[in-house]
PABA-175502 format. One record per residue: residue in one letter; x, y, z of N, C-alpha, C in turn. Coordinates in steps of 0.2 Angstrom, whole numbers. Example, Ala and Ser with C-alpha at 12.3 -4.5 7.8 and 13.67 -1.06 7.14 Angstrom:
<nodes>
[A,[66,-28,39],[62,-22,39],[66,-16,39]];
[S,[64,-11,35],[68,-5,36],[64,0,39]];
</nodes>
This chain:
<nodes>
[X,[-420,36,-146],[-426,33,-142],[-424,34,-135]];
[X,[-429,37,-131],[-428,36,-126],[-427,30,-119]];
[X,[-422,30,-116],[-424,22,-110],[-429,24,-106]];
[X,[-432,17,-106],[-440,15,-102],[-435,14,-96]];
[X,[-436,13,-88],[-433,12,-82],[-440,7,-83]];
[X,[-437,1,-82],[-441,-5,-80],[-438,-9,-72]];
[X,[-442,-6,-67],[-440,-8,-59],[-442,-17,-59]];
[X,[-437,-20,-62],[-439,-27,-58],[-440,-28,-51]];
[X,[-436,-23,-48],[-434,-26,-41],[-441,-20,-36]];
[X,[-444,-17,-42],[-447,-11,-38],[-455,-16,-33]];
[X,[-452,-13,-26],[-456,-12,-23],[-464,-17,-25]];
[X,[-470,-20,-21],[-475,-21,-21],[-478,-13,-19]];
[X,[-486,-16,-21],[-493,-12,-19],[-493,-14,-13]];
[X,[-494,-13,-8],[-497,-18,-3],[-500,-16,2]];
[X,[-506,-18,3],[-510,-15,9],[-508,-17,13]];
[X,[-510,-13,17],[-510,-12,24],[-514,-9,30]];
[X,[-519,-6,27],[-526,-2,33],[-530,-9,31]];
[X,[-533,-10,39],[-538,-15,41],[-546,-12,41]];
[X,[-548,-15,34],[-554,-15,33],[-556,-20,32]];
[X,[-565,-22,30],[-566,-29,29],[-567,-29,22]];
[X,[-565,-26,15],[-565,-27,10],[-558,-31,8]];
[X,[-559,-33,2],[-550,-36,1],[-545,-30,-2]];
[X,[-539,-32,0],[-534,-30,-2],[-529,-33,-6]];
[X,[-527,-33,-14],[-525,-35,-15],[-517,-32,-18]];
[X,[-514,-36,-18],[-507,-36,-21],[-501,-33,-28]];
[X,[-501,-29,-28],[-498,-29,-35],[-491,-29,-38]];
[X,[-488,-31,-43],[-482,-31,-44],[-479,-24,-50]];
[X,[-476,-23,-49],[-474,-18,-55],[-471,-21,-62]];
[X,[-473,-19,-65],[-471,-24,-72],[-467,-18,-78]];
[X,[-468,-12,-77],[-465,-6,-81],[-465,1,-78]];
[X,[-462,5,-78],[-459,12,-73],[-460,19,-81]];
[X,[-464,21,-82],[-460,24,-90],[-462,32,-84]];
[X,[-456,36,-86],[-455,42,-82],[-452,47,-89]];
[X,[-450,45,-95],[-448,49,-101],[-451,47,-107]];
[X,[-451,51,-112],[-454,50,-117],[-450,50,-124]];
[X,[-449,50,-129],[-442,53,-133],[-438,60,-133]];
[X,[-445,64,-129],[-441,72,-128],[-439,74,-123]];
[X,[-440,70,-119],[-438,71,-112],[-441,69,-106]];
[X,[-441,68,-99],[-445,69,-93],[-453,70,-95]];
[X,[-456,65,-92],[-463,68,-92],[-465,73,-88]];
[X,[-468,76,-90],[-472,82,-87],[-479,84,-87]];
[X,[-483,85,-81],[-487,86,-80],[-494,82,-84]];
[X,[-494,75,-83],[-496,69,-85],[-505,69,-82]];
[X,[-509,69,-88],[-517,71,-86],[-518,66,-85]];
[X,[-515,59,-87],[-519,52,-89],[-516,48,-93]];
[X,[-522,43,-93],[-517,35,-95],[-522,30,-98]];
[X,[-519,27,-103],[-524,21,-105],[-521,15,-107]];
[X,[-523,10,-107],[-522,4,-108],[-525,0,-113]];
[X,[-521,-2,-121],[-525,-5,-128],[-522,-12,-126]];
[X,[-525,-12,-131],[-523,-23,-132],[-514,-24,-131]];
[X,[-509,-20,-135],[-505,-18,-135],[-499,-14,-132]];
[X,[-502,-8,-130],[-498,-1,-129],[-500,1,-120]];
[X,[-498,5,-119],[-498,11,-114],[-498,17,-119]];
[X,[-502,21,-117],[-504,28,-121],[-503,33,-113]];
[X,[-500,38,-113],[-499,44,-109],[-500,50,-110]];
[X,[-504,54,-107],[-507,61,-111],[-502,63,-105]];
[X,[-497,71,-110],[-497,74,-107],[-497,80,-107]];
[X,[-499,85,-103],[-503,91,-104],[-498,98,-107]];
[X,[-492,97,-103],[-486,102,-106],[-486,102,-111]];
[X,[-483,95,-115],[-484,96,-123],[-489,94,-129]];
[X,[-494,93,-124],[-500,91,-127],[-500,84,-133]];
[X,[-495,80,-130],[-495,74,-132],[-497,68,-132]];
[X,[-499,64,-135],[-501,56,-131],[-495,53,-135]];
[X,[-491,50,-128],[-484,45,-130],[-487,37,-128]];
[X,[-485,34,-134],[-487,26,-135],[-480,23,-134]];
[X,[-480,17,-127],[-475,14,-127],[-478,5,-126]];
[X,[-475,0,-130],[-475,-5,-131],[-476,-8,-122]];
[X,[-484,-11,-121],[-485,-14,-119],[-482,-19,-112]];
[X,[-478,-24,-119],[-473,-29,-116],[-465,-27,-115]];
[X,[-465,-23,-118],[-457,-21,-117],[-455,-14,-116]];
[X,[-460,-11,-115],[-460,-4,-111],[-455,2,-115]];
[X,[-455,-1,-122],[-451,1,-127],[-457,8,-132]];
[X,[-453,13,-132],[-456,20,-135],[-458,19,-142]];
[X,[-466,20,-144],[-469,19,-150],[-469,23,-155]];
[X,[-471,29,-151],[-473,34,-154],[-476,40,-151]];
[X,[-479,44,-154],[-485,51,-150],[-486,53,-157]];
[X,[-492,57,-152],[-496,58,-156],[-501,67,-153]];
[X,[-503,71,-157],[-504,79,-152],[-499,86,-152]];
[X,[-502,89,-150],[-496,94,-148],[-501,101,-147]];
[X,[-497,105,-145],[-499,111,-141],[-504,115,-149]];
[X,[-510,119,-147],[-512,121,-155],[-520,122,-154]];
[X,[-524,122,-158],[-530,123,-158],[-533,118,-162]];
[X,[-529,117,-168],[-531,113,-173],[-531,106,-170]];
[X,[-535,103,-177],[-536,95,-177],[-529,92,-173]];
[X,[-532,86,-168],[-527,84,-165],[-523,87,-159]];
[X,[-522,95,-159],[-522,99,-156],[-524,99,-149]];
[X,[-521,103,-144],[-524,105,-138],[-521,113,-135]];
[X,[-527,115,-133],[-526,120,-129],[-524,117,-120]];
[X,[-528,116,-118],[-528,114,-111],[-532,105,-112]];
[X,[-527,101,-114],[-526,93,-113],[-528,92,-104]];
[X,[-534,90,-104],[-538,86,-97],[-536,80,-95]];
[X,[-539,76,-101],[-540,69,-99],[-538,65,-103]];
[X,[-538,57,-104],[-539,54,-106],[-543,47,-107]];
[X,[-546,44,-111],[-551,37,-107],[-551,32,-115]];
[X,[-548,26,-113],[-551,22,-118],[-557,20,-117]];
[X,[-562,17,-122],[-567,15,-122],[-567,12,-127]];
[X,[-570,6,-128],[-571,3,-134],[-564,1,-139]];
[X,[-564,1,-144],[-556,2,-150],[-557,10,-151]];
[X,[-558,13,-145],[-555,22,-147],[-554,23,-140]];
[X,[-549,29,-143],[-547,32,-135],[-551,41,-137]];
[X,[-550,42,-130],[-556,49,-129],[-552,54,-127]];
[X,[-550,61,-129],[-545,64,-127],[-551,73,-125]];
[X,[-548,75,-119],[-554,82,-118],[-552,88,-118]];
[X,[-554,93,-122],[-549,101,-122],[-552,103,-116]];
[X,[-551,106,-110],[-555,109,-105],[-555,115,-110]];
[X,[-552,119,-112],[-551,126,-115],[-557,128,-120]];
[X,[-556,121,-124],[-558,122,-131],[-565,117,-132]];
[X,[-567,115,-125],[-571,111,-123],[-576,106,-129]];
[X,[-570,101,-131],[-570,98,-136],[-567,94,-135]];
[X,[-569,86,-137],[-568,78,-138],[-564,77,-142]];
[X,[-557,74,-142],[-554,71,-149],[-554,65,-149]];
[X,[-556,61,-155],[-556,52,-154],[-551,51,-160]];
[X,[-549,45,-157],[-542,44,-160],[-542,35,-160]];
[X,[-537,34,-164],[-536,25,-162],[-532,23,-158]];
[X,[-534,16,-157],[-526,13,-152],[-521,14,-153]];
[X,[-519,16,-160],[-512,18,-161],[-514,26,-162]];
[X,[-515,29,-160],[-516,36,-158],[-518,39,-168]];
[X,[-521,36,-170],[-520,42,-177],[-528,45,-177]];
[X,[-525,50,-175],[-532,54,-177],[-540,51,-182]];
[X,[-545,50,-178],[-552,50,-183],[-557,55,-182]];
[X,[-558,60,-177],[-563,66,-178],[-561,66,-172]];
[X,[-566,75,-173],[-566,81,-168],[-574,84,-166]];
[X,[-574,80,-158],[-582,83,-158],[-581,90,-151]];
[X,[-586,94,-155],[-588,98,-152],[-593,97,-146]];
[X,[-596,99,-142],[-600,98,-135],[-605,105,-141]];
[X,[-613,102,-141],[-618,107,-138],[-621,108,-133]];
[X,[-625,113,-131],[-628,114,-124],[-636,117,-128]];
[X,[-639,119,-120],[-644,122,-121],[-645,130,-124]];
[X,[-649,129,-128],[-648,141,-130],[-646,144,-124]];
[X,[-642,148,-125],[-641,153,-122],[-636,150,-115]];
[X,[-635,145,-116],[-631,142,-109],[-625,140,-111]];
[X,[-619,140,-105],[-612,140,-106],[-612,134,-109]];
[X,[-606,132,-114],[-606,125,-118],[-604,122,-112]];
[X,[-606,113,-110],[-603,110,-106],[-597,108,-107]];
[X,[-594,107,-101],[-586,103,-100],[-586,96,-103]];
[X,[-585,92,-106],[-583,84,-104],[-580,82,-101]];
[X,[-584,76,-98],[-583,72,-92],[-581,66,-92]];
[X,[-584,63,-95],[-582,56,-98],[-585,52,-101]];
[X,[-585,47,-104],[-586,41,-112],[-590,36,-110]];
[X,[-596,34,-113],[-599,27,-112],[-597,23,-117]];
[X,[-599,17,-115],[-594,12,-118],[-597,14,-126]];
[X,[-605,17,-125],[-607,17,-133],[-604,22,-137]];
[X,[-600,28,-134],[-596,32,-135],[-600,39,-134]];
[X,[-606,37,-131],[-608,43,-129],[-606,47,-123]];
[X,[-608,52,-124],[-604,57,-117],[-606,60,-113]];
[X,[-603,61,-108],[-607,61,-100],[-602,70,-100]];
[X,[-607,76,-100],[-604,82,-99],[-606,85,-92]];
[X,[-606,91,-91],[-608,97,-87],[-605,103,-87]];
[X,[-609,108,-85],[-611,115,-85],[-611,119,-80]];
[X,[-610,123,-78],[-611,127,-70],[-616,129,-72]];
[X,[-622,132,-66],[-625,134,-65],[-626,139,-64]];
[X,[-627,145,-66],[-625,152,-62],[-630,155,-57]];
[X,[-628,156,-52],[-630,158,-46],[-627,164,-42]];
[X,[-630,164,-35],[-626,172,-32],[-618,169,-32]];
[X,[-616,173,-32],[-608,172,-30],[-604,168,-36]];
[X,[-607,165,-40],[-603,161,-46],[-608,162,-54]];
[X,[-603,163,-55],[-603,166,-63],[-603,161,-66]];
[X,[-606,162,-74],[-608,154,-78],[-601,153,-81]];
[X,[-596,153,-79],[-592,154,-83],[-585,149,-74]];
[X,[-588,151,-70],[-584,147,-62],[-581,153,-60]];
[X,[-581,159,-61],[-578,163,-56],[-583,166,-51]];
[X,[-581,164,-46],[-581,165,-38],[-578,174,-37]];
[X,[-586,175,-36],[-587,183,-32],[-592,183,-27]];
[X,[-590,181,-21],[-596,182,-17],[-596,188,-14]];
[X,[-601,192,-9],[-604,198,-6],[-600,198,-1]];
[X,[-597,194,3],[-596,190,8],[-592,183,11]];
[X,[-588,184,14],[-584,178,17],[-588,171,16]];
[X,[-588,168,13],[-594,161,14],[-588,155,10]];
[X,[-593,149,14],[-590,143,9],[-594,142,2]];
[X,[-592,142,-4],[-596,143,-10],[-592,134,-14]];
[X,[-599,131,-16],[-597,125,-21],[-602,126,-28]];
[X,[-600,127,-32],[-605,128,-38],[-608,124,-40]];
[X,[-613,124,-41],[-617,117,-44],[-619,117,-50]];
[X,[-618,110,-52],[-616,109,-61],[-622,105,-65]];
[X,[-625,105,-68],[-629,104,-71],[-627,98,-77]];
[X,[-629,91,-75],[-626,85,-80],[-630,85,-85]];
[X,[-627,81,-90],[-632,81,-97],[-628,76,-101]];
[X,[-631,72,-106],[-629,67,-110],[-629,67,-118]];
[X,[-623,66,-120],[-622,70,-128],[-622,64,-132]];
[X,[-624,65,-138],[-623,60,-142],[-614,57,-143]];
[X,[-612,53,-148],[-606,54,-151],[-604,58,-155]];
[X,[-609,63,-159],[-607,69,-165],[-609,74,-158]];
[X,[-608,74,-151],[-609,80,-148],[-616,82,-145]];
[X,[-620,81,-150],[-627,82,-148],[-631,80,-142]];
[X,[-634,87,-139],[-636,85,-132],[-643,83,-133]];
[X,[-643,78,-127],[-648,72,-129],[-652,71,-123]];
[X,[-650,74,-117],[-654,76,-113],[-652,77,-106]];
[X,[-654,82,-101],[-652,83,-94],[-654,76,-90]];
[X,[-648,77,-85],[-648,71,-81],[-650,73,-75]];
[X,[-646,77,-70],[-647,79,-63],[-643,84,-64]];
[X,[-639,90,-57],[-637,90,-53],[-633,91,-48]];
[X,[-627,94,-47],[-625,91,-41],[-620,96,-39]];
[X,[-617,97,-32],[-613,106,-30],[-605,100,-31]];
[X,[-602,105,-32],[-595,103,-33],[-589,106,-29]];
[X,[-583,106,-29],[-579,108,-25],[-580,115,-21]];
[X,[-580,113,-14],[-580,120,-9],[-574,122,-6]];
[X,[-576,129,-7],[-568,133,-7],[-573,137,-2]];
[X,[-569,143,1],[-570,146,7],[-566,154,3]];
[X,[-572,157,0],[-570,162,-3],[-572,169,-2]];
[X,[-567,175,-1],[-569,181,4],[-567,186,-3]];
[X,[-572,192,-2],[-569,198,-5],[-563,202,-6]];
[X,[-559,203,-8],[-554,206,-8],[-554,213,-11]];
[X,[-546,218,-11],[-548,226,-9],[-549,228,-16]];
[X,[-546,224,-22],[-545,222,-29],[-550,223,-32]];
[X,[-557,222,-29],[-562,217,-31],[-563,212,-32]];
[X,[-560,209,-33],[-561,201,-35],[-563,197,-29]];
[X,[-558,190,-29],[-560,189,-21],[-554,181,-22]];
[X,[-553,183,-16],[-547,176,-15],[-551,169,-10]];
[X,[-547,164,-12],[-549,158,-11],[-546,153,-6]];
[X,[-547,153,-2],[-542,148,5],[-545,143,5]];
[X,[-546,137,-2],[-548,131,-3],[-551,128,2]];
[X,[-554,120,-1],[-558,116,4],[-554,115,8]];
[X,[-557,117,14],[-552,114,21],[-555,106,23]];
[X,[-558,105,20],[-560,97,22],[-560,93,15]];
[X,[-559,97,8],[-558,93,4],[-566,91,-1]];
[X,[-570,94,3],[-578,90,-1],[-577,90,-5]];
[X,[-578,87,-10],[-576,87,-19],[-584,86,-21]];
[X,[-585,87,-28],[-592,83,-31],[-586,81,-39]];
[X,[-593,78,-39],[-590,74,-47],[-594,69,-51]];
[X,[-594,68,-58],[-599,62,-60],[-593,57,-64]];
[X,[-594,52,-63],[-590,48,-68],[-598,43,-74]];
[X,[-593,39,-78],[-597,33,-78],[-593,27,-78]];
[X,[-597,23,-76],[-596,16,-73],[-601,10,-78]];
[X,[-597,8,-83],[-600,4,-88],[-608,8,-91]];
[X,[-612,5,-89],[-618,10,-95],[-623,16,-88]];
[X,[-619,15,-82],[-623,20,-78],[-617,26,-76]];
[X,[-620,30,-71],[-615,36,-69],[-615,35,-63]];
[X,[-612,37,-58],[-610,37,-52],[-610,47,-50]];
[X,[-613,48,-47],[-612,54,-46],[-612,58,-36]];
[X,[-607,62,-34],[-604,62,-31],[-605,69,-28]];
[X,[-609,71,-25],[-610,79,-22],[-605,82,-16]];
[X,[-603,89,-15],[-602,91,-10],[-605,92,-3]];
[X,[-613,93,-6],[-617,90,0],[-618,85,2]];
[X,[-617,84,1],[-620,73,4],[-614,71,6]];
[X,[-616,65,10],[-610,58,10],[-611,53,4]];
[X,[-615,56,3],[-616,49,-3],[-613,47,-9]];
[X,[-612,42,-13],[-611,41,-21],[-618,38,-22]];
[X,[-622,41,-27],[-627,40,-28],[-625,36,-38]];
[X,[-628,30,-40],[-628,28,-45],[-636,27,-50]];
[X,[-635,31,-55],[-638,32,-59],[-641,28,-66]];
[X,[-644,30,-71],[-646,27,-76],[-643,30,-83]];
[X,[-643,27,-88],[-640,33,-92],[-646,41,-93]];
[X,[-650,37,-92],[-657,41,-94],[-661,46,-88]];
[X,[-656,46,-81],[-655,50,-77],[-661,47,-70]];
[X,[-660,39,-70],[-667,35,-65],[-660,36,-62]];
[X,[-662,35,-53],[-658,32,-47],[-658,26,-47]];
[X,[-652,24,-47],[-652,16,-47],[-651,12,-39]];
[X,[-648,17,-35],[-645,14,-29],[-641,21,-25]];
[X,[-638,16,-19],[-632,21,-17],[-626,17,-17]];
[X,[-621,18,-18],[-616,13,-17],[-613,13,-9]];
[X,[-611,7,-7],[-608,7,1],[-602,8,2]];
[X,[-602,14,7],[-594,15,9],[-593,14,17]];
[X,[-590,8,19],[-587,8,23],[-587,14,27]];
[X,[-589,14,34],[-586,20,39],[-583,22,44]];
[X,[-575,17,42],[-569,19,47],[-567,25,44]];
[X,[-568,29,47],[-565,36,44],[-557,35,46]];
[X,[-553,36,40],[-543,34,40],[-542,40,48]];
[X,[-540,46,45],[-541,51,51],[-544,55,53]];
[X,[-545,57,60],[-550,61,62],[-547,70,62]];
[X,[-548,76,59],[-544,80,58],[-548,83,64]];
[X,[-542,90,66],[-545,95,71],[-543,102,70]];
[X,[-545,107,73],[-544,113,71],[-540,116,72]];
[X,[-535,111,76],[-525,114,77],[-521,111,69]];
[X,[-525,104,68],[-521,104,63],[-522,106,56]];
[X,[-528,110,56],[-529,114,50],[-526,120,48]];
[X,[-526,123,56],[-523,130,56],[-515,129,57]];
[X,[-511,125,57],[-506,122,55],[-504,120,49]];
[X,[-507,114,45],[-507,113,38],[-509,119,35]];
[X,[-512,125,36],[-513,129,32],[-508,134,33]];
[X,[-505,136,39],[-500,141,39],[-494,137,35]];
[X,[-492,133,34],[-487,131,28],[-487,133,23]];
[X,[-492,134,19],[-492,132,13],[-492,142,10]];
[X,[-497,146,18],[-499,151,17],[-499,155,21]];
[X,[-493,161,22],[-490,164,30],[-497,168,32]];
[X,[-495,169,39],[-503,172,44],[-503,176,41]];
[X,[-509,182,40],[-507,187,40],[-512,187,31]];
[X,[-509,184,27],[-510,183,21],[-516,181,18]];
[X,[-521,180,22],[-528,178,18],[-531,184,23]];
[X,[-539,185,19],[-541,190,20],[-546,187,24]];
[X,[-546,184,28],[-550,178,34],[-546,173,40]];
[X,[-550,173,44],[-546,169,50],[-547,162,49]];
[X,[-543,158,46],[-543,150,46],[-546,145,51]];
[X,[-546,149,58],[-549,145,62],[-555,144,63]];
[X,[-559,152,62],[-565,154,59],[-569,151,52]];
[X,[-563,148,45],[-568,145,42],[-568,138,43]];
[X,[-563,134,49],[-563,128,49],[-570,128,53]];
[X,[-573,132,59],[-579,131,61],[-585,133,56]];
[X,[-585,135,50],[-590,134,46],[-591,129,42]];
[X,[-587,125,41],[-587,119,37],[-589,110,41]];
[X,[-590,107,39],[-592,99,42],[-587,97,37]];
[X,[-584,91,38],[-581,85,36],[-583,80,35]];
[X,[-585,79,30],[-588,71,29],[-586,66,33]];
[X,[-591,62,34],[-590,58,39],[-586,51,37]];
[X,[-586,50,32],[-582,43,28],[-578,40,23]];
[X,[-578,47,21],[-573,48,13],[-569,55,15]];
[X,[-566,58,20],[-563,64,22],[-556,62,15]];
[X,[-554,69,13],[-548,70,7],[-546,75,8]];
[X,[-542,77,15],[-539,83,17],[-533,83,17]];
[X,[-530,89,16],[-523,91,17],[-519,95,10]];
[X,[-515,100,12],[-513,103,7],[-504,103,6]];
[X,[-503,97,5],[-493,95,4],[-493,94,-3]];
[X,[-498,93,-9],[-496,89,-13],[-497,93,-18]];
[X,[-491,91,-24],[-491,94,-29],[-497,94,-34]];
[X,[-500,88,-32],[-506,86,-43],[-512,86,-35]];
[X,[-518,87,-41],[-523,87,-34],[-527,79,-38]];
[X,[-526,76,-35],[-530,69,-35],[-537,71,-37]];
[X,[-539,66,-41],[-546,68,-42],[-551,63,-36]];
[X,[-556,65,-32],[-559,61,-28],[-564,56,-30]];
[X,[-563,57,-39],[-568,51,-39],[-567,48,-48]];
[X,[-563,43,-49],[-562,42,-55],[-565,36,-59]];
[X,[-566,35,-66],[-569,28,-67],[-563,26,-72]];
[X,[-563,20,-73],[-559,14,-79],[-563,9,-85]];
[X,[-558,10,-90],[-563,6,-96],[-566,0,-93]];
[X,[-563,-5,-88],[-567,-10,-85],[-573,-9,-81]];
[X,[-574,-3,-81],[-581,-1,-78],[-580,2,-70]];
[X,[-576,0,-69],[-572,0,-60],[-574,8,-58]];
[X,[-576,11,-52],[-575,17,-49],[-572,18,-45]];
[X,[-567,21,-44],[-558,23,-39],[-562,28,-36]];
[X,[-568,29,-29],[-568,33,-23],[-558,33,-18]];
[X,[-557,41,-18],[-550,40,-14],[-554,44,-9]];
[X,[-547,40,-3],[-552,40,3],[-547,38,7]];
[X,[-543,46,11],[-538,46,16],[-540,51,18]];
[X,[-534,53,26],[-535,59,29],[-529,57,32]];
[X,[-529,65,36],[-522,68,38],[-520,73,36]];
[X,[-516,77,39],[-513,83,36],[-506,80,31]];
[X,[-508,85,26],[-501,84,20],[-499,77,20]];
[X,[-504,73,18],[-503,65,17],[-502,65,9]];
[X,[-496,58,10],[-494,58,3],[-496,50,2]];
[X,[-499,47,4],[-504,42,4],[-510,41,3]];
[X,[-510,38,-3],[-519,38,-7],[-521,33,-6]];
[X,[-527,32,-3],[-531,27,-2],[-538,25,-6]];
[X,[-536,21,-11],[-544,20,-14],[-548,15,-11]];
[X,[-556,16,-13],[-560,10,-13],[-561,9,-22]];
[X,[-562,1,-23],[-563,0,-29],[-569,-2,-30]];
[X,[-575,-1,-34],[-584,-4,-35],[-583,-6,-40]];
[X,[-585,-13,-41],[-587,-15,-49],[-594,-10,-52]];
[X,[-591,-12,-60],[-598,-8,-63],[-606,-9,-59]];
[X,[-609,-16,-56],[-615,-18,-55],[-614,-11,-48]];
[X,[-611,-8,-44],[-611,-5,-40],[-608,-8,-31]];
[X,[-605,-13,-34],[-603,-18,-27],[-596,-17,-25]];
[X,[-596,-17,-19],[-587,-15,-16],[-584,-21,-19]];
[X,[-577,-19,-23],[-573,-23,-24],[-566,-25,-20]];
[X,[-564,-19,-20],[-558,-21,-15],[-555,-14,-12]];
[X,[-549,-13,-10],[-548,-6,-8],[-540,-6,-10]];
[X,[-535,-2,-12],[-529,-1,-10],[-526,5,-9]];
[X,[-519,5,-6],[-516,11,-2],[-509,10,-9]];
[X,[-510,17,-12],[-502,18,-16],[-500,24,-13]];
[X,[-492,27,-15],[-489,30,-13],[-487,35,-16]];
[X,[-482,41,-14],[-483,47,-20],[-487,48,-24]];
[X,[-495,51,-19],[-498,53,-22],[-500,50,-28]];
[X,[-501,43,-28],[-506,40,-35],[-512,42,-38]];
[X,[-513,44,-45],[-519,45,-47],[-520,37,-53]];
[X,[-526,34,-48],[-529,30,-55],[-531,32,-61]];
[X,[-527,30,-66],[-529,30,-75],[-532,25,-78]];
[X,[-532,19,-75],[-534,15,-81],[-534,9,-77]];
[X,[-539,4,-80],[-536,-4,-77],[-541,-9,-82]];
[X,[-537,-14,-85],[-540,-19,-89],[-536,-24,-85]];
[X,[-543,-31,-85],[-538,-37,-85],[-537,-37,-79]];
[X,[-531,-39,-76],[-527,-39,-70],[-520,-34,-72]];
[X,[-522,-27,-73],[-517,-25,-75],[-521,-16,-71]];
[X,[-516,-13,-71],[-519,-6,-67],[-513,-3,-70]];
[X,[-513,5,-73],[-510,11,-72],[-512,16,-68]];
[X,[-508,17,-65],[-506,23,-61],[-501,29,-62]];
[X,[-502,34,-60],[-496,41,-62],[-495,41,-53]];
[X,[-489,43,-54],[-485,47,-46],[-482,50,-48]];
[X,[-480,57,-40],[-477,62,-42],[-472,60,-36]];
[X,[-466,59,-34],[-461,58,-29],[-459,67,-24]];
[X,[-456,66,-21],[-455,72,-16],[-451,78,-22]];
[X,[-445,74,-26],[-443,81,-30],[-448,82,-35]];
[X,[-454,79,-37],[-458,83,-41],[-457,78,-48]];
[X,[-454,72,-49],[-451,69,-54],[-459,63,-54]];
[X,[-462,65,-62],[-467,62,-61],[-466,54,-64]];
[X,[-470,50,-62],[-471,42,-66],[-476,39,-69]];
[X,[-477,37,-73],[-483,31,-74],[-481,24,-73]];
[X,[-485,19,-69],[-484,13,-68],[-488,10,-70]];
[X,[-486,4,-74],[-491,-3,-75],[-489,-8,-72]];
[X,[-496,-10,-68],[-496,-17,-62],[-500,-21,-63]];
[X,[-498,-28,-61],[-501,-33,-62],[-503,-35,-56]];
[X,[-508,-36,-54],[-511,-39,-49],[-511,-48,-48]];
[X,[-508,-48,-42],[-506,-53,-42],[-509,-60,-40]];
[X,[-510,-67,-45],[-516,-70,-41],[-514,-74,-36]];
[X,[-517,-76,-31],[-517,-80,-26],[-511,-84,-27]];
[X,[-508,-85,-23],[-503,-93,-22],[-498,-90,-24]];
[X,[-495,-85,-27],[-491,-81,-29],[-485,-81,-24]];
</nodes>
């Protein structure tokens, strides 16, 4: 059995950016960075049962169960395959209810399983005739599912590959839809363009990709029985019905963290990608794009790419929301399910939110050698 590193002495969460939301405190309670096979690697997700820590990880297509209270190795469950229990390309993961929800982006299929990971069915995603099957997205608490589809249009193929005529910023827009639990689609919801790339023809034919330079993202989560959906057009989080009504917009604060400029783009870009080597001039697509005005998510230093808009079985939705070139500083805002700002916090090495029950939160990081984590924290209460 592998050793759990349990940091008593490890470091607090602790805010620091002056906003007028709160800021709260966290303590570290567990460190789990191995599994019984070795080093984790390449960790898609996280959940939180009455009992355990569940960790999906994508390399071996596993979910490792470690005891809770004593951060002691349970078991796993999965592995690399096609078949029942199986993953080809392991996404995500999400409790919901007493099941956990596991998603093949490959094999574009749901596995539901128990708190103790033992397998109970395999659902398939339907779509519309003649339409690409949808990706899953994420689980209602009634165990129904929130998917999408690309749209095909000039320049994107129903399938996401990018072939445009021409040098342009290209976001595909995806088509949401809500599936039963056996899969069955139950009906279209809305709409929305998703990540903008800045993608030119190449001599191959194909066409190369010099990523969002300001980071736009789109995305849908759900948030208790509604969705939160998140465009590359807009500034907005726009919060939904299950049955596809607008319910609101939810409020983001507009200190923008950094203001970026076109020296430091054509810098953080020559890093990562010597001159000479895109088949476009960076400074040229920095002037094609706009930057959001209050949720900017720019910079290219990191190894795992954050996702810009996540949800937790407590209903909670994690907007991240930094700026700066090659920052290793995530800033979230936190909304409760009714849509309301609940607090914000700044973690480090690159944190992605996985989960939060309780006064308890998981989180993964990736440190500077690439040595990945998952943390469980306890949020601290007052007088503490």
């Amino acid at each position: 059995m592998a050793a759990i590193t349990v940091l008593a002495d490890h470091p607090s969460v602790v805010a620091t950016h002056a906003t007028r939301v709160a800021w709260p405190t966290f303590d570290t309670l567990h460190v789990f960075e191995e599994s019984a096979a070795g080093p984790l690697s390449r960790v898609v997700g996280g959940a939180l049962t009455d009992r355990a820590v569940i960790v999906a990880e994508a390399s071996t297509g596993a979910l490792h169960r470690y005891d809770r209270a004593t951060g002691a190795v349970l078991g796993r469950a999965g592995r690399l395959g096609s078949g029942p229990g199986e993953f080809r390309r392991l996404e995500w993961l999400e409790a919901r209810g007493n099941a956990l929800y596991t998603s093949d982006d490959e094999l574009r299929r749901l596995t539901v399983w128990s708190h103790e990971t033992a397998l109970q069915r395999t659902v398939p995603l339907t779509g519309e005739a003649g339409a690409v099957v949808p990706e899953p997205l994420d689980v209602f608490p009634s165990g129904e599912l929130l998917a999408a589809r690309i749209i095909p249009e000039e320049g994107v193929s129903a399938n996401g590959v990018l072939l445009p005529r021409t040098a342009s910023v290209i976001a595909p827009r995806y088509a949401l839809s809500r599936h039963a639990p056996d899969g069955l689609r139950l009906n279209a919801l809305t709409s929305y363009r998703g990540r903008q790339s800045f993608v030119a023809p190449n001599a191959g034919g194909g066409a190369t990709s010099g990523g969002a330079l300001f980071g736009r993202h789109g995305a849908a989560v759900v948030s208790g029985d509604a969705i939160v959906v998140l465009s590359s057009e807009h500034d907005t989080l726009v919060r939904m019905a299950a049955d596809g009504r607008r319910l609101g917009v939810l409020r983001v604060p507009r200190d923008v963290p950094v203001a970026v400029q076109r020296a430091d783009v054509a810098r953080a870009r020559s890093l990562a990608v010597p001159p000479g080597r895109l088949p476009f001039d960076i400074g040229a697509v920095f002037d094609q794009q706009t930057p959001p005005t209050h949720f900017p998510r720019f910079g290219w230093g990191g190894r795992v790419r954050l996702p810009v808009l996540s949800s937790t079985q407590d209903g909670s939705v994690w907007l991240l929301r930094y700026g700066g070139v090659r920052s290793r500083t995530a800033t979230y805002l936190r909304f409760a399910a009714n849509g309301q700002l609940r607090d914000s916090l700044r973690l480090d090495d690159e944190a992605r939110v996985f989960d939060a029950r309780d006064d308890l939160l998981l989180v993964g990081t990736t440190d500077d050698d690439g040595v990945e984590r998952v943390l469980l924290l306890r949020q601290r209460t007052r007088g503490r």
